[in-house]
N, C-alpha and C positions, 0 to 999 in steps of 0.2 A: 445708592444706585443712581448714576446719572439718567436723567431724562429719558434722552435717547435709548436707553437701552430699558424701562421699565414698562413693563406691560402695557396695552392702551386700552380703554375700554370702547374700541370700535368694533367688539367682537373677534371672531375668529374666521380664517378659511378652512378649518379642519373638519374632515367632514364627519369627525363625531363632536364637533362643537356647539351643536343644539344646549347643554348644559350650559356652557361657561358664556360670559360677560365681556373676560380679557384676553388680549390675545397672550398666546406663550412668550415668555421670555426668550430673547433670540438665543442670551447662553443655552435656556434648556434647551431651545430647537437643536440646537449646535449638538449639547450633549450627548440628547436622543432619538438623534437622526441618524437611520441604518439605511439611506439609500443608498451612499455611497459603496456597501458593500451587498448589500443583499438584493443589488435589481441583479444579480446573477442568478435567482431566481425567476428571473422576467418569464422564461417560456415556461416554466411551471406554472407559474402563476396564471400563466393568458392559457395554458390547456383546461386550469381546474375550472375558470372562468369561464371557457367557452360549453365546458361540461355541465356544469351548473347551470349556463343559462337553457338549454337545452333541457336539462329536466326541466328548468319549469315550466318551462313552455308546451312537453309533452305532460303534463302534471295539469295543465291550465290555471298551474299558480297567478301566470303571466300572461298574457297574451300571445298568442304563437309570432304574430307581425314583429310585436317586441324582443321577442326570444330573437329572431332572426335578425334585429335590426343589433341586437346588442351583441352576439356573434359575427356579426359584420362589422362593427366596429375593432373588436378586440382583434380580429384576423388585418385590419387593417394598423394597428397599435403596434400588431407582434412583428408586421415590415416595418415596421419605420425601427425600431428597435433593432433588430436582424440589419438592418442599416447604416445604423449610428445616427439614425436624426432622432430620435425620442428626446426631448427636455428633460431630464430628470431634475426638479425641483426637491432643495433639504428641508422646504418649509412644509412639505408633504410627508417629510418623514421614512416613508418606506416606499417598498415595492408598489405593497395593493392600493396604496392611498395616489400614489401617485398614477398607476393603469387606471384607476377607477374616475380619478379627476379629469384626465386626458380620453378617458372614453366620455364623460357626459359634455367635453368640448366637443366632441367626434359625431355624435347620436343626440344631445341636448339630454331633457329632462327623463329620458326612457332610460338613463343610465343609470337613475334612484333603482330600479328595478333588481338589479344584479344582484345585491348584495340580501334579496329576499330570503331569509332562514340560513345567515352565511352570518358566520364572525371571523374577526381577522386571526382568532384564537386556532378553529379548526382550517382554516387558508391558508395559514402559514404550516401546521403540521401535515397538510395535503402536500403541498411545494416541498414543504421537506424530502415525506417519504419520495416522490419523483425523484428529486436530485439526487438522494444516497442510490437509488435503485441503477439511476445512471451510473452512480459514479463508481457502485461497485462493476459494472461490467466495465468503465473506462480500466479501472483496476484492473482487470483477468486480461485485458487484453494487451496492457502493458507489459503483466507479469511473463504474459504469453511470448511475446518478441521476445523479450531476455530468455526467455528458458529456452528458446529456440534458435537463439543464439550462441547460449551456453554447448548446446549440443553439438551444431556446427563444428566448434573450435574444438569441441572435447571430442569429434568424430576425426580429425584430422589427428589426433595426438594418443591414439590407444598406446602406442609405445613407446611415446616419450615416459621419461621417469624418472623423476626430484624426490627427495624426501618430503616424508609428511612429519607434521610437528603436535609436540604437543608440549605445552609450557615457551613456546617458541623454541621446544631446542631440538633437533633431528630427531626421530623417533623411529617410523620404518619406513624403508620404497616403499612407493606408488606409482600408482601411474597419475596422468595429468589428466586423462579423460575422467577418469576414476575419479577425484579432486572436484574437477569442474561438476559434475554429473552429483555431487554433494549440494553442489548450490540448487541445481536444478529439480532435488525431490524439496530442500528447504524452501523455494519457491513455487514452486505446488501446493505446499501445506497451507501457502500463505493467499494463493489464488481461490482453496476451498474454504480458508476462513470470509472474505467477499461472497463467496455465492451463498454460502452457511449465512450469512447474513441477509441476503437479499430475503429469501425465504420467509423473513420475520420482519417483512416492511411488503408485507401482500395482500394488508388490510386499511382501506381507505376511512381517513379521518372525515372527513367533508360529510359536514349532514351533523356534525356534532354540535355548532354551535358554539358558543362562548365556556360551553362548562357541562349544561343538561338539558342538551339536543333544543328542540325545536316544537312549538304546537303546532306547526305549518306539515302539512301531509307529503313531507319530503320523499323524493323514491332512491333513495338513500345506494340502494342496488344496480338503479340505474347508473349514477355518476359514475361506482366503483369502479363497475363494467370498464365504459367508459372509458376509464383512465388506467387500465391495463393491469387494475387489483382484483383479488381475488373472491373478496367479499366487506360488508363495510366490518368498520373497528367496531368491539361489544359491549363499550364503553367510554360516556361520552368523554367525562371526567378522564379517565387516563387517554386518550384519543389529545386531547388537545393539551396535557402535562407529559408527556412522555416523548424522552428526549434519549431513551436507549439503544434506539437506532444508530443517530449517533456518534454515541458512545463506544458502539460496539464496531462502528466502519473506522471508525479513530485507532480506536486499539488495532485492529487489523491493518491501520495505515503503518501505525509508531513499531508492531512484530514486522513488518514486510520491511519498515527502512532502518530495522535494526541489525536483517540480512543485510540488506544492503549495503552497511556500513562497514560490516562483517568483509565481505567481498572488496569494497574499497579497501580498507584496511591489508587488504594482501598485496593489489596493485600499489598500492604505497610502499609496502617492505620492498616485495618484487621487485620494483626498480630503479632500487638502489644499487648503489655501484656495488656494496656490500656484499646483495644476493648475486644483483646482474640474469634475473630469469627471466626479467623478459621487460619490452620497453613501449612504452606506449605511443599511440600515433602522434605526430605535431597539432592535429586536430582537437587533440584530446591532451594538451598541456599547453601550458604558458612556462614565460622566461622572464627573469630576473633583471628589474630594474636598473640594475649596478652590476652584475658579476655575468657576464655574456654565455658563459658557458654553460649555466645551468638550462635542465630540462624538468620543471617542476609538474608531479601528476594533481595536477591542481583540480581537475574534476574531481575526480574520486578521494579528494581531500574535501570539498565542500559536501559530498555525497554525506560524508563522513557528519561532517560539522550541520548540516541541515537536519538530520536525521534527531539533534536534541530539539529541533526547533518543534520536529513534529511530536517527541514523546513528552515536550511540554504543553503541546496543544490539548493532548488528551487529559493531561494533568490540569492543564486550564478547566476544563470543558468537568470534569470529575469534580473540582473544586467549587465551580460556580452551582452547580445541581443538588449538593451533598445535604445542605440547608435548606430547602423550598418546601413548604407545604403544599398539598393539592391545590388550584391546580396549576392555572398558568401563572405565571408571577415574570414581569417587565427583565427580570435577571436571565429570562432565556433569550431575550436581546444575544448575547454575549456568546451563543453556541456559534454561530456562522460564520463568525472571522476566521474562528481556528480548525472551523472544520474546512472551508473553502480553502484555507492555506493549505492544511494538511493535505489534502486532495490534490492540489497543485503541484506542491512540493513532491509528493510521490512520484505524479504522473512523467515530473522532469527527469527524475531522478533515474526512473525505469528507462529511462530512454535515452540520460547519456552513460547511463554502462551498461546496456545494451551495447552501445555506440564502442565506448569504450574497450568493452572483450573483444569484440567482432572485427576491430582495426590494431590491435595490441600484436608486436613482433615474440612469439617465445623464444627462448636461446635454449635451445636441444639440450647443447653440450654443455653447458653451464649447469642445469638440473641434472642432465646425466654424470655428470661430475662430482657433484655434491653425492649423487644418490649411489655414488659407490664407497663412500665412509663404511666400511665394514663394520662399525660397531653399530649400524643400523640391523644388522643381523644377529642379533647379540639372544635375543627372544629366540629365533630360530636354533640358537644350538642349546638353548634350555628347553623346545620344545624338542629335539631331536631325545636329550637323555628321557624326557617323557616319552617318546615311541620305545625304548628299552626300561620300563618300567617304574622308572624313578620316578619319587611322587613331585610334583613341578614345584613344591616350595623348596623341596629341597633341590633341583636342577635349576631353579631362580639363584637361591643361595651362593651356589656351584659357580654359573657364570658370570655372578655377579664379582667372583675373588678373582676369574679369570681374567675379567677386563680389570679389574685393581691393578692385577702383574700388566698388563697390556701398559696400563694408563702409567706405572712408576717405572717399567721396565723398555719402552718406546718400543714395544712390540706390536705387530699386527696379527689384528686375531683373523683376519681371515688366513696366517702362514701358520700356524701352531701344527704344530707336528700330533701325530697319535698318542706317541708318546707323552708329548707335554701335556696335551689333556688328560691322558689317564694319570696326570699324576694329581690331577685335581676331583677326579673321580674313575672309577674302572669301569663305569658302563659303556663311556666313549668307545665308537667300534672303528674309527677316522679319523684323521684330522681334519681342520676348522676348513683350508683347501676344498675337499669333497663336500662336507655339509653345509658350507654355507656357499651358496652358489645365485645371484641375483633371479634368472629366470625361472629355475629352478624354486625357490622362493616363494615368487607368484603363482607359479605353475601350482605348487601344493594351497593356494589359498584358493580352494573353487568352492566354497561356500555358497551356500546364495546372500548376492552381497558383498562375497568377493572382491581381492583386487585381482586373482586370476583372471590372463587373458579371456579366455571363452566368457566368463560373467561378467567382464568388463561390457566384450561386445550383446550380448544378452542384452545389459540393462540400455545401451546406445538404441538396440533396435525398440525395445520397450519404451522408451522415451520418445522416437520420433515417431512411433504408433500413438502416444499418446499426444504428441503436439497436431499430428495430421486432426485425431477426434476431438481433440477442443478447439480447433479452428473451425472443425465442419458445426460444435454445439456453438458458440461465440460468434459464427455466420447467419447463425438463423437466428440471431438476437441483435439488433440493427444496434441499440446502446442508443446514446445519447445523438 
């Protein structure tokens, strides 16, 4: 190891360097230095700070003057940061080392104070729960725009009607509200697994300590408060090892952009010249370095392509955890990047196909075109011999010979005579003409859940009842 780069024995600035002699190696500084990503933490960290110093000053751990002096620092810390003037220094390592360095330039020696019955073990698991509790609501209210969106465009198209697919190959009419209004209850499920999750990050670590709490007469209740939890964690040891939170807003990230991928994935088919259902705005594509003509849906292609980025984050994040003994161990380093990515990634993601549905041209006649292939009715005239008694394997059977003669004989089964049917069975009371009829169709599918008109509009009006009351619940929760 050359010189220059081998420990010196002038000590350390690190302010748990009371132990050591030499200072760190600048590779390991280099190696195990997270400022560069986790002062996104900063305002977490300057609230838990300012809550902590405040109990102890109501505690008279501290002195009330100090308590105040060292709240005024931090509040002065959190503008310059809010700013962009903060220095963040990598030879500090982190967030807290480095707020805490820049508050005792700020306040002097009354900044030893802060870190009274505090480790960076229960500091950093406080900052945590804050940020996932943010970032599940940034979440709900991303998911919110898009499903609000979706509605929109699915409100404008109750009668348009493409086929629906299954294996990719035509299957039966639908409608297009009907369609879109699929994405919008899968994106629900995906808003209640976020607030499902908030629920279980409503207990404050802080007051835990390094491992097993504190002999210091912490008001452990009070911080909680404080900081908008519900009461402290019941355990110190898991309190400052428990990384399930998460874990669990991860998952919930990689299910929401595996919809999403889902959805890109059709703007992709969609349009192409192939389908031709519908074409995206110039906002929302680029073009082709060489070949002038092209219209590439290149959002909802990256949507597509990010969306491994995130269900490897959580795979990351599952991998690094899987091996650890209680409690903390230096390897939860490694939770932040991929959860901060994750988090990011989504939050774009929701928001250029948002962007993307709500500026997208549909082509009517191009869906309405398709969605008159009359073997898309094909089900309909095996359920028709089931209204005359026939058990449906065997009227599946039945019209399953019929489109054989259709498919070798270039026949259309919506023109099949009465006659030609009953010669494939005698329960037929029509021909294919009368029973299979498109509106007609939908009309008998009024289910709940239907693609019947009336349940179409039902579930339109049920959805924007329910986007109106989760903007008025998601208002009354200011978020990050």
């Amino acid at each position: 190891m050359s010189k220059k780069n081998h420990p010196t024995s002038e000590g350390s600035r690190k302010l748990w360097g009371g132990r050591f002699k030499a200072a760190t190696d600048p590779t390991v500084e280099r190696f195990s230095a997270s400022i560069h990503f986790d002062q996104a933490l900063a305002r977490y960290d300057i609230r838990g700070s300012i809550a902590h110093a405040r109990m102890l000053g109501r505690t008279a751990l501290i002195p009330a003057a100090d308590a105040d002096a060292l709240v005024a620092g931090l509040e002065q810390i959190a503008r310059q940061i809010e700013a962009g003037e903060f220095p963040f220094d990598p030879a500090l390592e982190d967030i807290h080392m480095n707020i805490e360095a820049r508050l005792t330039e700020a306040v002097g020696p009354v900044a030893g104070r802060l870190h009274t019955g505090r480790s960076r073990n229960d500091q950093v698991a406080t900052d945590l729960a804050l940020y996932l509790r943010d970032a599940c609501g940034a979440a709900q209210r991303g998911i919110l725009d898009l499903r609000a969106v979706l509605v929109e465009r699915a409100s404008e198209h109750i009668d348009t009607v493409l086929p629906g697919y299954t294996h990719l190959q035509r299957a039966q009419p639908v409608r297009l509200a009907h369609h879109w209004l699929a994405f919008f209850e899968l994106l629900g499920r995906d808003a209640q697994r976020f607030a499902d999750a908030s629920t279980r990050l409503m207990e404050c670590p802080l007051g835990s300590g390094a491992i097993a709490g504190s002999t210091l007469p912490l008001d452990r209740g009070d911080t909680a408060a404080a900081l908008g939890f519900d009461a402290p964690t019941r355990n110190s040891m898991d309190s400052v090892s428990a990384r399930d939170g998460a874990l669990e807003v991860m998952a919930a990230a990689a299910i929401c952009m595996v919809g999403l991928s889902r959805l890109a994935e059709e703007l992709v088919i969609w349009s192409t010249s192939e389908f031709g259902f519908v074409e995206l705005a110039d906002a929302y594509s680029t073009g082709s370095s060489l070949m002038p003509q092209k219209k590439n849906p290149d959002v909802p292609e990256l949507v597509r392509g990010k969306t491994g980025r995130v269900v490897g984050n959580l795979v990351s994040l599952l991998t690094t955890l899987k091996g650890l003994p209680m409690t903390y161990n230096r390897d939860m380093q490694e939770d932040k990047e991929p959860l901060f990515d994750s988090m990011a990634t989504l939050s774009d993601s929701l928001e250029v196909m948002a962007g993307s549905v709500a500026t997208l041209t549909v082509n009517v006649d191009r869906m309405a075109a398709a969605a008159q292939d009359p073997m898309l009715l094909a089900t309909d005239l095996a359920e028709a011999l089931v209204r005359e008694g026939v058990p449906f394997r065997e009227a599946h059977e039945t019209v399953g010979r019929i489109v054989a003669h259709c498919v070798e004989g270039g026949h259309d089964l919506a023109e099949l005579s009465r006659e030609t049917l009953q010669g494939f069975h005698k329960a037929f009371t029509a021909g294919s003409g009368d029973l299979l009829e498109l509106e007609g169709s939908f009309a008998q599918r009024d289910l709940p859940g239907g693609t019947a008109r009336v349940r179409v509009a039902e579930a339109l009006d049920a959805a924007r009842a329910e986007i109106e009351a989760t903007h008025a619940q998601l208002d009354g929760d200011p978020g990050p």
